[in-house]
Every structure is written in structure tokens, then in C-alpha cells.
C-alpha positions in Angstrom: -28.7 -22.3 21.7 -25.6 -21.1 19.8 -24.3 -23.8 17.4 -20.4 -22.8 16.9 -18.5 -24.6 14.3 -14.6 -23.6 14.7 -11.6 -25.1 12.6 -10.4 -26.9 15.8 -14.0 -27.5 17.8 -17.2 -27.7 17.2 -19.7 -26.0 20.0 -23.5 -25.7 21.5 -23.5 -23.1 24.2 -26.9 -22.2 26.0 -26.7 -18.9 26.4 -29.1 -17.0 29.0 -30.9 -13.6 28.1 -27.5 -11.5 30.5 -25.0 -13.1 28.0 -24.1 -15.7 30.7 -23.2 -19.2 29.4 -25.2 -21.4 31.0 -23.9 -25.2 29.6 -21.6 -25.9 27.2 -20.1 -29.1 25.1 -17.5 -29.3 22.4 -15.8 -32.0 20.4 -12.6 -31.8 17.9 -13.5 -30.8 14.5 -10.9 -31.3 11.5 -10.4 -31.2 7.8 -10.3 -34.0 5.9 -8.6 -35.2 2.7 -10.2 -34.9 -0.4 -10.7 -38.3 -2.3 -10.9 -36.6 -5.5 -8.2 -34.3 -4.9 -4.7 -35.0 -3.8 -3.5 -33.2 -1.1 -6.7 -31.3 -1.0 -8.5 -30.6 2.7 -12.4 -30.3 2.8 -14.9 -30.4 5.3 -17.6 -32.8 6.4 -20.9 -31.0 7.1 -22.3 -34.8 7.8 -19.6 -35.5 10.4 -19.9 -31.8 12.2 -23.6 -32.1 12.4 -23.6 -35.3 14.3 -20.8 -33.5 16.7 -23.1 -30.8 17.2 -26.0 -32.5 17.6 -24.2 -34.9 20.0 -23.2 -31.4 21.7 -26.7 -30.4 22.1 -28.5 -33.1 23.5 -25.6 -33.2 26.1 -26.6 -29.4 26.9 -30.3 -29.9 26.7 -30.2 -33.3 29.2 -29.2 -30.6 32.1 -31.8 -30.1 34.2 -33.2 -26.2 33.8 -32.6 -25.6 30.1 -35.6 -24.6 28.1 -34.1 -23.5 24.8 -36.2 -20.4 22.8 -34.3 -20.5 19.8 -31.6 -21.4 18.2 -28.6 -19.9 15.8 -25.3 -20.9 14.3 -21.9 -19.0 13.5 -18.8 -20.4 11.8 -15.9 -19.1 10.3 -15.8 -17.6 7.0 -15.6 -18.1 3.3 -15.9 -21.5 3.0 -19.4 -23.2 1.7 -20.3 -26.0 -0.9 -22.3 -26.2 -4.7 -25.6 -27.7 -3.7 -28.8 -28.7 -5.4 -32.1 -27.0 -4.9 -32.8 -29.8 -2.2 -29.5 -29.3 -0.2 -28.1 -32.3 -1.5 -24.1 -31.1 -1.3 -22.7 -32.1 -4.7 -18.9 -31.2 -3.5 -17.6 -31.5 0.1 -17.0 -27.7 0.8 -13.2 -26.5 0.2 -11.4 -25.8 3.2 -9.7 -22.2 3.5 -6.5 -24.2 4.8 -6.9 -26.3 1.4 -3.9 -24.8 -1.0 -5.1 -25.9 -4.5 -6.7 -21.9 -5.4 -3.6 -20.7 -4.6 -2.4 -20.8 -8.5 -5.9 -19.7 -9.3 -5.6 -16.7 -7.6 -3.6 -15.6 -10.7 -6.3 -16.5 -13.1 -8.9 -13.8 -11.6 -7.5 -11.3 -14.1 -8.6 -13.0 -16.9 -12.0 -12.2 -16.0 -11.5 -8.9 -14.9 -8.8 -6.3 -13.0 -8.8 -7.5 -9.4 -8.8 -3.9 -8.7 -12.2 -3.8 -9.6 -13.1 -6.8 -7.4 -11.5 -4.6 -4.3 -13.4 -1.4 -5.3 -16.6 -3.2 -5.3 -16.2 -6.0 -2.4 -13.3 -4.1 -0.3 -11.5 -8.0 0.4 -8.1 -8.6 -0.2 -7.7 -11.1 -2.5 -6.8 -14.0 0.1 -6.2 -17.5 -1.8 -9.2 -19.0 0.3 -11.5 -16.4 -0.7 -15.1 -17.7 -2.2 -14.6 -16.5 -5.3 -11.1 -18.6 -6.0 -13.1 -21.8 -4.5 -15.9 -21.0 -7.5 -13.5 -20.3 -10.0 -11.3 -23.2 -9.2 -14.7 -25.8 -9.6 -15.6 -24.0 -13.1 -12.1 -25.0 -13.8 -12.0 -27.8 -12.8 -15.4 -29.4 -12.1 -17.7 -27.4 -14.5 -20.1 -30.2 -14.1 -20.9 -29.5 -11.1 -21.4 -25.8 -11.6 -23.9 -27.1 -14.3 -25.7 -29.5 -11.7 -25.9 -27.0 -8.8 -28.9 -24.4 -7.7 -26.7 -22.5 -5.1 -23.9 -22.1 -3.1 -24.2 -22.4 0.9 -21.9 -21.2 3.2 -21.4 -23.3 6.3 -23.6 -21.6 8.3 -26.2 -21.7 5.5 -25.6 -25.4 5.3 -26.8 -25.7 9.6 -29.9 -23.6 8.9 -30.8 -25.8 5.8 -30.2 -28.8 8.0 -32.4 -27.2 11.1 -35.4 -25.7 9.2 -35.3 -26.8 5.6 -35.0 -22.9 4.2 -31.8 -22.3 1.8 -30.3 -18.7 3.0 -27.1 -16.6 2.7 -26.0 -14.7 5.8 -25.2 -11.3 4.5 -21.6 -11.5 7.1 -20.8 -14.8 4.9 -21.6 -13.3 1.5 -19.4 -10.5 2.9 -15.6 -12.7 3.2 -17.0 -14.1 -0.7 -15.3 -11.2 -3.2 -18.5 -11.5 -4.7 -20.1 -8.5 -3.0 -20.5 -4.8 -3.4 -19.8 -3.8 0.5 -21.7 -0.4 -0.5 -25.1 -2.2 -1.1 -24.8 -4.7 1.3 -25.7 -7.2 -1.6 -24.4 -9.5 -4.1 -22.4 -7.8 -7.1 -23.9 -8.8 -10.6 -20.9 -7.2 -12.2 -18.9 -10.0 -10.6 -20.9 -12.7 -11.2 -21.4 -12.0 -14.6 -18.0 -11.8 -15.8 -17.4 -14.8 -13.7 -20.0 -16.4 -16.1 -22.2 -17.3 -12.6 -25.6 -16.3 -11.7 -26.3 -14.2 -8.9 -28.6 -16.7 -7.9 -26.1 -19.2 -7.0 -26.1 -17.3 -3.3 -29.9 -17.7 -2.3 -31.5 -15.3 -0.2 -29.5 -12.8 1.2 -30.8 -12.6 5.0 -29.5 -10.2 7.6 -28.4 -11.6 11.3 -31.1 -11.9 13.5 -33.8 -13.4 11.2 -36.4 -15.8 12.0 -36.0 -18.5 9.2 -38.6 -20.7 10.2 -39.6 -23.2 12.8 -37.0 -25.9 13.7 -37.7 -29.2 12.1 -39.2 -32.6 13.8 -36.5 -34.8 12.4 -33.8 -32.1 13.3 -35.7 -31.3 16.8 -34.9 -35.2 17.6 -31.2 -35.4 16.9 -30.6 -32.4 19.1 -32.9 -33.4 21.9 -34.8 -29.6 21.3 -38.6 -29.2 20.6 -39.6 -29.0 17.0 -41.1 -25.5 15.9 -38.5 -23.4 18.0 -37.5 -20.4 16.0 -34.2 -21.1 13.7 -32.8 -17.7 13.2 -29.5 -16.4 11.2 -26.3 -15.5 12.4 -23.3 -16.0 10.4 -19.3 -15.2 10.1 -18.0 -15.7 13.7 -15.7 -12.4 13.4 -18.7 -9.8 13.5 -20.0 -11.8 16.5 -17.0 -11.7 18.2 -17.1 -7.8 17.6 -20.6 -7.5 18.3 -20.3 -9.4 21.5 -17.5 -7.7 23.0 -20.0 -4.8 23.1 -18.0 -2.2 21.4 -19.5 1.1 19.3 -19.1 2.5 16.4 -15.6 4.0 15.5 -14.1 1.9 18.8 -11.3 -0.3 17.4 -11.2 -3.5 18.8 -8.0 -6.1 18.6 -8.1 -10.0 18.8 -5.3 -10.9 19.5 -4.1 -14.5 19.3 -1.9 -16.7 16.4 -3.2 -14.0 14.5 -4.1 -10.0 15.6 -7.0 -9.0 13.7 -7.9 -5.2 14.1 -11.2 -4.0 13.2 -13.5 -1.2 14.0 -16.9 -0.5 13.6 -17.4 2.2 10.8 -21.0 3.6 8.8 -20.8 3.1 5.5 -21.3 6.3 4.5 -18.3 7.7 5.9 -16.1 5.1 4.8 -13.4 6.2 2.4 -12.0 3.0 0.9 -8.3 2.9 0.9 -5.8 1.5 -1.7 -5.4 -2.1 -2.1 -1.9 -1.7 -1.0 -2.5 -1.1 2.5 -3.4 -4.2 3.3 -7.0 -2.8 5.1 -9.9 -5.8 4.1 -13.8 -4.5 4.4 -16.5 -6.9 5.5 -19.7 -6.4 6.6 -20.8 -5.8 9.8 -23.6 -7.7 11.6 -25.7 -4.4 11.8 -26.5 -3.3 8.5 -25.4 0.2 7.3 -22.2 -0.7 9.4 -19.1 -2.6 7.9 -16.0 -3.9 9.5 -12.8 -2.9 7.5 -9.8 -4.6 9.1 -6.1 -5.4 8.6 -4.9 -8.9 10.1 -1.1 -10.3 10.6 0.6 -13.2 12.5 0.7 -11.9 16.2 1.4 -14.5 18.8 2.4 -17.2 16.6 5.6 -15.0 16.2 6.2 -15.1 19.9 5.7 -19.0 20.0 8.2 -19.4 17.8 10.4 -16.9 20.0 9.4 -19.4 22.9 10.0 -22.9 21.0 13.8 -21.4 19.9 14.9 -20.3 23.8 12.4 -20.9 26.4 11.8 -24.1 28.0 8.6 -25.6 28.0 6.7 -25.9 31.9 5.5 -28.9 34.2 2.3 -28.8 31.9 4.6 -29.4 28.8 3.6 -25.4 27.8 5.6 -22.4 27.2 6.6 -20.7 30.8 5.1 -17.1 29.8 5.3 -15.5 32.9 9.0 -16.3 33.3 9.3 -14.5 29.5 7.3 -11.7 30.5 9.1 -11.1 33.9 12.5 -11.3 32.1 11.4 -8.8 29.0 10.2 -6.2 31.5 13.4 -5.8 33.0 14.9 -4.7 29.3 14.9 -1.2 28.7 12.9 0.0 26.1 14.3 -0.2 22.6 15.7 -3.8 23.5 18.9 -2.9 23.5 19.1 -1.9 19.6 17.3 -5.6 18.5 14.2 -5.2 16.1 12.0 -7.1 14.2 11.4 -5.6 10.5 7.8 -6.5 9.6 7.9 -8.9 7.0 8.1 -11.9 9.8 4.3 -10.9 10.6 2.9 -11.0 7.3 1.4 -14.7 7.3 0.2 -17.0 4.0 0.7 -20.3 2.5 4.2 -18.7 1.8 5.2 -16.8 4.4 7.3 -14.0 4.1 11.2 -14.2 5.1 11.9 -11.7 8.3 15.2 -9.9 9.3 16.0 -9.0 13.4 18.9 -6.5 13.5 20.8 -5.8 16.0 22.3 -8.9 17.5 25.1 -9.0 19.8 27.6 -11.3 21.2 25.8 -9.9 24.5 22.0 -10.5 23.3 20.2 -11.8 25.6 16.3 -14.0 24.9 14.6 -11.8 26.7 15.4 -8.9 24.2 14.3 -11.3 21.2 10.7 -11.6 23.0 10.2 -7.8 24.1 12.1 -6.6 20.6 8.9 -9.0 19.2 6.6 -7.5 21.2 7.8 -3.8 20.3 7.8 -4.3 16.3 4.0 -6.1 16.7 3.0 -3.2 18.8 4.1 -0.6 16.0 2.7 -3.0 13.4 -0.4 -2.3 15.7 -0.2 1.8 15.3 0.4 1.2 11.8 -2.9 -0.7 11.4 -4.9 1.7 13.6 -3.6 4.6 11.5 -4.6 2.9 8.8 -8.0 2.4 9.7 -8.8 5.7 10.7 -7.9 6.9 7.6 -10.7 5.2 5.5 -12.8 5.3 8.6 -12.4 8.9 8.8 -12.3 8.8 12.6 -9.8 9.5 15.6 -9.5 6.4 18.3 -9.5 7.1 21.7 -8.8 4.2 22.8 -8.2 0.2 21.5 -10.1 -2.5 23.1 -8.0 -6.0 22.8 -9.7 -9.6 23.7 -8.3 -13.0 22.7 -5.5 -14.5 24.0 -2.9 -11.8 23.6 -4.8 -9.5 26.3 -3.6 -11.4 29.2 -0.2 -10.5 28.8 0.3 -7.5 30.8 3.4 -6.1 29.4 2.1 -6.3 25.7 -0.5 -4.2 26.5 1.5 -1.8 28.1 3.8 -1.6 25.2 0.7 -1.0 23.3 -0.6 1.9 25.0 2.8 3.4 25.1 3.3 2.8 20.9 0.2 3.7 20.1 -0.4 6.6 23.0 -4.3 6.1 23.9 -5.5 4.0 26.7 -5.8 0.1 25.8 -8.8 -1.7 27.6 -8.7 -5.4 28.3 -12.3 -7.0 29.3 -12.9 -10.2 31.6 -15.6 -11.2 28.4 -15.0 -15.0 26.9 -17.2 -16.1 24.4 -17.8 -13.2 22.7 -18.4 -14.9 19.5 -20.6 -16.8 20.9 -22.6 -14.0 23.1 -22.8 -11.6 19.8 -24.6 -14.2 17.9 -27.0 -15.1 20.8 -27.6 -11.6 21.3 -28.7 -11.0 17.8 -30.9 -13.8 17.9 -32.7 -13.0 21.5 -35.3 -10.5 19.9 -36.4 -13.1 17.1 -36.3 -15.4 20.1 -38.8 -13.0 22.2 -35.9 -12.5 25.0 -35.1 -9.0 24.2 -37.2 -5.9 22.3 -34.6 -5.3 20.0 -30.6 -5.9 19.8 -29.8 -2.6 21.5 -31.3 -3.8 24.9 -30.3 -7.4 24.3 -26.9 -5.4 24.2 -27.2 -2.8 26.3 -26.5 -5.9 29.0 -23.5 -6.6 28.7 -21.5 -6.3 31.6 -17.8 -5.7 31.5 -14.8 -6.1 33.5 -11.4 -5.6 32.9 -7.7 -3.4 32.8 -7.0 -0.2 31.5 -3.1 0.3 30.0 -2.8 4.1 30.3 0.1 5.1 28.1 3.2 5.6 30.6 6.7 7.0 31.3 8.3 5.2 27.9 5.5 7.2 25.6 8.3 9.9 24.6 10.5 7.3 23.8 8.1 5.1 21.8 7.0 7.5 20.1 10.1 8.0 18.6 10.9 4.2 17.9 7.8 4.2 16.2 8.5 6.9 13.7 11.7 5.5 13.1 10.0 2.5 12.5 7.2 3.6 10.1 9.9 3.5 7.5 9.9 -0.5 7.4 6.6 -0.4 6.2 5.3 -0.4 2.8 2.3 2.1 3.3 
């Protein structure tokens, strides 16, 4: 049973020992304002675990389900001060909250952020961990004073389920309180952050049996007390893990925003400058870490869609009458681009420029010229990554929502000039973090032959006749970007 709390839904999916989802149940999950800070978002562990346990039982009433074990993933960063029983002392800050968004320019008092990104690899994102921390010793150093540790969300499920206070290495990764070449907590960090290490209990990797599912906790899920409750953690390396991809294979989601990442050792990672934009986390298999670079992907061609496309019958964005219309431009749109700014998202996003409008301009050259500058942006990303990776793709692997567009992908294998594979997987967030649960669960031997059956279906984008010519765009392009 795979316990999935999103920003939009919360989740229990039974998942079989092939990957196949056998019964599922979700309900909406929001933020919610902070009584003791205006305008401030936070999250309510008590109201998500009653959704979650509402979505279990509903799973475990249909007939056939014997559950073996159970795990939760979430997203990242975000986590709450608690006392040594697990009594929350703050609501956990939401990563949507803005307030550490000045506090982000306090870190340097402390120490050079580029120290924090030699030791931790993260970019320093407003919502990461360590602005949340610094932001309570600001602000509520009481609590700092009253708490034993810090529990991500995930942590706060398992403490909840089996009574055991745990990090999950993947959390502590998206924290800026790490040294990604350990796999472990930094002391330097902490130190001149005035925090203990100890404020992060027990770092435990994915896959580990934390103890035996609790009676009372048994009975609001409708599951039998003493099943194993095992670790998973940050829902990104699960959705890696799941799509069943190797090491060195770059993978793409691709939906409001792209995130590329690839699966590199550690030991032959070569960490880039902080300018580049690349973010290192740590992967769900230890000696393995995840560096990345992330930018607003679709939501750019939503916004194309909202300004000169009508919406269909089910009140939605016609996408196939967009596509259709952009793959009878020519490539090059006609002399429109996008210039990159547009994609790089945050709470203040950056202004964009498109060039080369006409009195004859047409929509469908504003979507495909969108298309074209996120598919260099793409190239830049991958070049990027095999940079610090020290690798040479041959070949991209894109899930999400921004695989099923078919000429996307072929503008992507034409930009970047390697094959781009789509898969039929869904759930691969989900799947990954069952899968590393199964052997602790006694379904599989080991994560390799849990893994080993996957099953994948899907499309190939070979790069085509516009190669030569996109080629060219993109080197013209290159000079747009900072890096």
C-alpha cells in the first residue's frame, strides 16, 4: 500500500508485486492559512491523515486485497519542529508559503551560500528546508528551543504508522542541509546555523523496514496491525526509479514544469557552477544522486492557449486542433522566438521577450515558436547535465503530461538529435516507491528483480528531416542563454 500525499491529492494505491495498480482512492488536499502568520500557507498533517486513511479503508474493503506492507512518498522539502513524542509544535510551512523569500537573503550571514551549494549541490530555492529553519529561529526561537527534531512529511506518516521518528535520506536531500557526497547530514551547516545535527533523526535509506504497523493506526486504515512500515520518501526519485530507467539515462517530466534529471554515481559526478542552474539530490539507491535542472514547461503553452485558443465542449484547451495547426508551420516559425527568460519560474517570475512578430503572425507560430525555444532550453539542460555527469546521452526518456504531445517530442529529437522515448507507464511515482518497498515486504529478493519487471510500452521520436536545420536554430540560440 503506497500512501501518496501530493499538493493537489492525497492517494492509497495497492500496488501488485508486476507494478500493476490494483485499487486506488484519492481526495483533494490543500494548504491552509496560517493563524499565526498572515498570508502564510501551511499544511495539516491531521487533516491529510484522516484523507488517507479514509483512502485506505476504501481500498482495503475491495474484495481480494491482502496488503504486505506499507510505504509513503510526498513531495519534498517541507516538514515541521516536533517534540521527541511527535507532538508537532508548528504546522509544517508550505513550499508555496512566500514568507522565506526575504530570508533567503539572510543565509549569508551565516555563511557564503557557495559553500551551502558545494556541500549540498541545491539551488538555493526560497522553500528550501533550510530557509523554513532559519525563518522559525527568527522568528519563533521558542520553538527551536522546545523541539527534539525536524520531520519531513513523509517522516511525519511513518511516525503516525509505527511510532519510530526517521529521516528519509531523498527528504534530507531537497533540505540544503546535506553533504550529497556522504549521503548524510552536513555538521558544517548545522553548526553555523547554530542547530544540531540531531534535529533530523535517523537518517534511513528507501526500502527500510521501520517497524510493525501500529494497532491504533492498523484500525483507521482498515489494515492488520504488525504489517511491515517501511521508508520511502521524496516523490521525484520514485518517479525516476519507477519509470525504470539506468544509470546515465536522462529522463524528462514534463508537465507545468519540465524537470530533467539523470541517474549519475557519485563518484563520477563533477559538480558544476552554481550558475548553471543544475540542482543535486539524492537518488533513492545510495551511491547514486540525481542532479537536475527544472523550468516552467507547459504552463508556458497554457498561457499560449488561454491568450488565442478556445477552450472545448469539456471547458479545456482544444490541443489537438493547436498541434494540428503548429505542424503545418515550417520550422523556425516563421522568424518568431521565445528568449528563455519566460521559462525561468519563481515567486517572481521573470519578464520574457518573443521576437519576431508580424502583421502576418499567425497563433499557431506563437505555440510551435514555444515549443521550439522549450525544446532548446531542453538541449541546454541535457548538455548541462552531461557535463557534471561526465556522460554522453543516447537517448532522453520523457513521462508526464508533456509526452503525449506528439509534435513536441518530435521537435525534441530533432533539437536535441538522439532518439526520445515516450512510455505507456502512469504512476511511476507511485510504482518506484512500492518497488523499493516489495523486498522488505517479502515480494521481491532485492530491488533489482522487483525492478527488473517492469514492463514498458511506448513511442520512439527518431530525430528527422528538420535535424540540419535545428541544429542550426539551436546554436544560434545558445547565445540567449546565460551558461
Amino acid at each position: 500500500m503506497v500512501l501518496d500525499c501530493g499538493a493537489t491529492n492525497v492517494r492509497a494505491m495497492a500496488v501488485d508485486e508486476n507494478g500493476c495498480i490494483l485499487a486506488s482512492h484519492s481526495l483533494p488536499n490543500n494548504t491552509e492559512a496560517d493563524p499565526n502568520f498572515p498570508s502564510g500557507l501551511v499544511w495539516n498533517p491531521d487533516s491529510i491523515w484522516k484523507k488517507l486513511s479514509e483512502c485506505t479503508k476504501i481500498i482495503t474493503a475491495f474484495p481480494g486485497i491482502s496488503v504486505r506492507g506499507i510505504t509513503v512518498t510526498t513531495f519534498g522539502v517541507d516538514g515541521a519542529l516536533v517534540k521527541e513524542d511527535g507532538e508537532i509544535l508548528y504546522p509544517p510551512i508550505s513550499w508555496a508559503c512566500n514568507r522565506t523569500v526575504p530570508t533567503v537573503d539572510h543565509l549569508h550571514l551565516h555563511i557564503d551560500p557557495g559553500i551551502i551549494y558545494q556541500l549540498s549541490g541545491l539551488q538555493p530555492f526560497h522553500y528550501n528546508t533550510i530557509f523554513k529553519l532559519l525563518w522559525l529561529k527568527e522568528n519563533q526561537p521558542e520553538l527551536l528551543a522546545d523541539s527534539a527534531h525536524f520531520l519531513f512529511m513523509p517522516s511525519i506518516f511513518l511516525h503516525k504508522l509505527s511510532g519510530k521518528l526517521v529521516t528519509d535520506v531523498t527528504m534530507a536531500g531537497t533540505s540544503m542541509l546535506t553533504d550529497f557526497s556522504k549521503r548524510s547530514v552536513s555538521d558544517l551547516i548545522f553548526s553555523v546555523l547554530g542547530l544540531s545535527p540531531t534535529l533530523f533523526p535517523e537518517l534511513v535509506e528507501a526500502g527500510t523496514n521501520i517497524g510493525p504497523l501500529l494497532p491504533a493506526a492498523a484500525v483507521e486504515l482498515g489494515l492488520e496491525a504488525g504489517i511491515p512500515v517501511i521508508s520511502a520518501g521524496h516523490d521525484t526519485q520514485f518517479a525516476i526509479l519507477g519509470s525504470g530507467t539506468g544509470i546515465q539515462q536522462p529522463v524528462l517530466s514534463s508537465g507545468t514544469w519540465e524537470i530533467l534529471m539523470a541517474r549519475t554515481p557519485v563518484d563520477t559526478y563533477h559538480l558544476p557552477s552554481g550558475k548553471t542552474g543544475i540542482t543535486t539530490e539524492l537518488d533513492a539507491v545510495p551511491g547514486l544522486l540525481n542532479p537536475g535542472m527544472q523550468w516552467v514547461a507547459s504552463g508556458v503553452l497554457e498561457w499560449v492557449a488561454r491568450l488565442f485558443y478556445p477552450v472545448n465542449e469539456a471547458g479545456k484547451a482544444d490541443y489537438e486542433l493547436m498541434i494540428s495547426e503548429a505542424e503545418a508551420i515550417k520550422p523556425g516559425s516563421n522568424g518568431l522566438k521565445f528568449i528563455p527568460e519566460l521559462f525561468e519560474g519563481g515567486v517572481i517570475p521573470k519578464k520574457g521577450t518573443l521576437t519576431g512578430l508580424r502583421h502576418d503572425t499567425v497563433r499557431a507560430q506563437v505555440y510551435r515558436s514555444a515549443i521550439e525555444a522549450l525544446s532548446c532550453y531542453l538541449r541546454h539542460g541535457l548538455e548541462s547535465l552531461e557535463k557534471a555527469g561526465d556522460f554522453k546521452a543516447k537517448s532522453v526518456i520523457c513521462v508526464g503530461g508533456g509526452s503525449k504531445n506528439r509534435l513536441w517530442n518530435q521537435v525534441r529529437a530533432d533539437i536535441l538529435g538522439i532518439p526520445v522515448e515516450t512510455f505507456d507507464l502512469t504512476e511511476t511515482t507511485v510504482i518506484g516507491a512500492a518497488f523499493s518497498a516489495m523486498p522488505a515486504a517479502g515480494m521481491a529478493v532485492s530491488l533489482e528483480e522487483a525492478l527488473s519487471r517492469i514492463r514498458k510500452t511506448g513511442t520512439v521520436y527518431l530525430p528527422g528531416v528538420n535535424h540540419s536545420y535545428y541544429n542550426d536554430y539551436y546554436k544560434s540560440y545558445r547565445k540567449h542563454f546565460k551558461n
